[in-house]
C-alpha positions as CSV (number, residue, x, y, z in Angstrom):
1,X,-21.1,-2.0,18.4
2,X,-21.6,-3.5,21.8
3,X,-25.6,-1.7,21.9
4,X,-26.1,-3.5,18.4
5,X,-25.1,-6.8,19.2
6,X,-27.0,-6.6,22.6
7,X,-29.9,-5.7,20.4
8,X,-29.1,-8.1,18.0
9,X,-29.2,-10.8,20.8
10,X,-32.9,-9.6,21.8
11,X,-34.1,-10.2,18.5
12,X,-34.4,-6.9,17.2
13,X,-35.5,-6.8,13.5
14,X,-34.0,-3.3,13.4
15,X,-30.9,-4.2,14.5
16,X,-31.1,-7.2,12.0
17,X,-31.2,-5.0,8.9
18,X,-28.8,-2.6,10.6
19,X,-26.4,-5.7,10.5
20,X,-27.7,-6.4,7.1
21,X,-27.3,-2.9,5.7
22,X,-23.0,-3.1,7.5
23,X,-22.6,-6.5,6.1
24,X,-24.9,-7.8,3.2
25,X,-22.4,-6.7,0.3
26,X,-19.5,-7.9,1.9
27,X,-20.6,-11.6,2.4
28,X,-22.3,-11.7,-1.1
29,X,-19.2,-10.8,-3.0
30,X,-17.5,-13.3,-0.3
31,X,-19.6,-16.3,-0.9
32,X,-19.8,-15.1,-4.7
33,X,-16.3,-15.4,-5.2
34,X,-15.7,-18.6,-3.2
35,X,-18.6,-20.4,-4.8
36,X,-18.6,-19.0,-8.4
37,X,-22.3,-18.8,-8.6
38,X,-24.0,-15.8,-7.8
39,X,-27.3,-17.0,-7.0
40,X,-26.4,-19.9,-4.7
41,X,-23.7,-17.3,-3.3
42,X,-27.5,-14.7,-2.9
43,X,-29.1,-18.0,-0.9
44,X,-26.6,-18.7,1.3
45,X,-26.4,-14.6,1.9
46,X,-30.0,-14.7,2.9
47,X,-29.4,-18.2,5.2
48,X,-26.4,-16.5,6.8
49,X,-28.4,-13.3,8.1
50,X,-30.8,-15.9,9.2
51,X,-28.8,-17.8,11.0
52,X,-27.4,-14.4,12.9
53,X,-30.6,-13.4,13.8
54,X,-32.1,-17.1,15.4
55,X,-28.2,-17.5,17.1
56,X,-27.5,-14.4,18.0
57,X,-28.6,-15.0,21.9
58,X,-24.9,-17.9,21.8
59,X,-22.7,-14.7,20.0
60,X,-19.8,-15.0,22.3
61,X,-17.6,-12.4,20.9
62,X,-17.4,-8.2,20.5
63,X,-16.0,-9.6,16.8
64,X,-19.4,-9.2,15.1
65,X,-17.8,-9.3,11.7
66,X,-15.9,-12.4,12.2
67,X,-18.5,-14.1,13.6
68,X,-20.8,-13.5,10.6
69,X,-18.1,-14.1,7.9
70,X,-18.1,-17.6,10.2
71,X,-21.6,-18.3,9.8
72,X,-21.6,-17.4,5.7
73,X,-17.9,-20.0,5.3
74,X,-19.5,-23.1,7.4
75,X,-22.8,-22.5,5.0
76,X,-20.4,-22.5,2.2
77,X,-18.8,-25.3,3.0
78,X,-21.9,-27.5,3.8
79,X,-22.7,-26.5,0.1
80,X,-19.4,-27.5,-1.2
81,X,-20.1,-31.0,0.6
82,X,-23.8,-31.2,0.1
83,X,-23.4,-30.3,-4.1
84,X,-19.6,-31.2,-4.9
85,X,-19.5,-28.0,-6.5
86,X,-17.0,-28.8,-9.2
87,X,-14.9,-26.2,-11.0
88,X,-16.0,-25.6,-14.3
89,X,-13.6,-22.6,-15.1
90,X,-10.2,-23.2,-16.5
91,X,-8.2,-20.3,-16.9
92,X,-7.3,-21.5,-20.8
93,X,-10.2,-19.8,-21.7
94,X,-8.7,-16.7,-20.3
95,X,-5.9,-14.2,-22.9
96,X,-5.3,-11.9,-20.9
97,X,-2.4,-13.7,-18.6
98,X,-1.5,-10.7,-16.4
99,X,-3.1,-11.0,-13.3
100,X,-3.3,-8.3,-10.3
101,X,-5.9,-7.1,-8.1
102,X,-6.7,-3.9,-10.3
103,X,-10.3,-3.6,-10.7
104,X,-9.9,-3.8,-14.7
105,X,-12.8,-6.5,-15.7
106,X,-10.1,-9.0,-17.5
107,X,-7.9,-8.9,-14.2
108,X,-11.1,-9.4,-11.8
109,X,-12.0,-12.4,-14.4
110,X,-8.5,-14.1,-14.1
111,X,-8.3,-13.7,-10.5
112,X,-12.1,-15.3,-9.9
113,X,-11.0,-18.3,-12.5
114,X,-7.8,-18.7,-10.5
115,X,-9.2,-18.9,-7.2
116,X,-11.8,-21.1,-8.7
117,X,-9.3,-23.7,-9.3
118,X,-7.8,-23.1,-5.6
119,X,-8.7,-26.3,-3.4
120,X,-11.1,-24.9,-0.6
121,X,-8.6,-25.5,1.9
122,X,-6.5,-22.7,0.2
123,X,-9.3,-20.3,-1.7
124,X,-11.5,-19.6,2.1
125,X,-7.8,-18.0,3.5
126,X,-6.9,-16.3,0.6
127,X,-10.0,-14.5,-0.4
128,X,-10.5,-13.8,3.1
129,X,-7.3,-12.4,4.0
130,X,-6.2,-10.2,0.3
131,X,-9.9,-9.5,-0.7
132,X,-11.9,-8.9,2.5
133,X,-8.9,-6.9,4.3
134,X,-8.8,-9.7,7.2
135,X,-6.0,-9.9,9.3
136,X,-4.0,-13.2,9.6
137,X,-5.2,-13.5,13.4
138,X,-9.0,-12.9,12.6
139,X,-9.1,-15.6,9.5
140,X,-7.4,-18.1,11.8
141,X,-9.9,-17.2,14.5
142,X,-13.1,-17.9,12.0
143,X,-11.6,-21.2,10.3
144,X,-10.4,-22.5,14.2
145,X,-6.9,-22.5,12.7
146,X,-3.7,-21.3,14.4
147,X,-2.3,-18.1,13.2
148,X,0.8,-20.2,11.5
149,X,-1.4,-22.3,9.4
150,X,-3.2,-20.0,7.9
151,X,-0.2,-17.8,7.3
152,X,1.2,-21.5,5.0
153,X,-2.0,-21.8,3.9
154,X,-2.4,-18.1,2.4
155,X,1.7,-18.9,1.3
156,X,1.1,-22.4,-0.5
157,X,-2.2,-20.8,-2.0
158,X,-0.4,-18.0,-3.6
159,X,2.3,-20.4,-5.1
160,X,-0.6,-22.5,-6.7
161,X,-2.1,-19.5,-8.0
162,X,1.3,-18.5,-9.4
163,X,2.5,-21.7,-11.0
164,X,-0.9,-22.2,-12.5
165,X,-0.7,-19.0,-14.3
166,X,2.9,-19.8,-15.3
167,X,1.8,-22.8,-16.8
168,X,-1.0,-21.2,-18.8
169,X,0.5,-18.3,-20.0
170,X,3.1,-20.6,-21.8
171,X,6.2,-21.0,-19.1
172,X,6.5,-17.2,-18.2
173,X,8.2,-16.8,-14.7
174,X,6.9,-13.5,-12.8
């Protein structure tokens, strides 16, 4: 990793689509998820592997991955300012009221609607910590946070999502 990042700070173009190749998917279906809009979340996945390669020279870090999930969260949340990107999905339009993380389409489609509703401050931990396999210690180290917030923020994210889906699937308690 240590060669690639070197190479990476040289401005290699092959070690630029090496990093693209590693990391692309992952920070689509990141920014896709957080924005809720696949073709601004495909625009800011193109800015973020530009702005690795122009700042790759001030990488300070062996955490390659972190670093690049940081790039692709500040762009998203420059958008969130720039656009007030309101949330237009409510999870009434949703039936199916059983939510997990199986990869069944209807599940997937109530978990995106209920982190749509999330607040930001809540929806950037969560996704990156139960959907991108993060650990608490590298999410606090890409949002500047300390370890214990992020843990309450993950915590008081997870009760929102849980009380909103109590209230729309009629009072149900899980």
């Amino acid at each position: 990793m240590k060669d690639l990042i070197d190479r990476l700070k040289k401005k290699d173009e092959a070690a630029l689509k090496e990093v693209m190749s590693m990391y692309k998917n992952q920070i689509f279906n990141y920014l896709n998820l957080m924005l809720g809009n696949s073709e601004l979340a495909e625009e800011l996945t193109q800015d973020t592997f530009v702005k690795v390669y122009f700042k790759a020279g001030s990488l300070r870090t062996s955490h390659l991955k972190a670093w690049i999930y940081k790039i692709a969260t500040n762009l998203a949340r420059s958008e969130f300012r720039k656009r007030k990107i309101k949330n237009l999905l409510s999870l009434s339009d949703v039936t199916d009221t059983h939510c997990s993380y199986e990869p069944a389409l209807e599940n997937e489609l109530v978990v995106e609607q209920m982190l749509s509703i999330l607040p930001e401050k809540y929806r950037i931990p969560i996704i990156m910590k139960e959907l991108n396999d993060f650990s608490f210690e590298e999410v606090a180290e890409i949002l500047k946070k300390p370890v214990g917030t992020v843990k309450s923020l993950v915590f008081r994210g997870r009760q929102q999502m849980k009380h909103q889906l109590a209230l729309e699937s009629g009072g149900i308690h899980g």
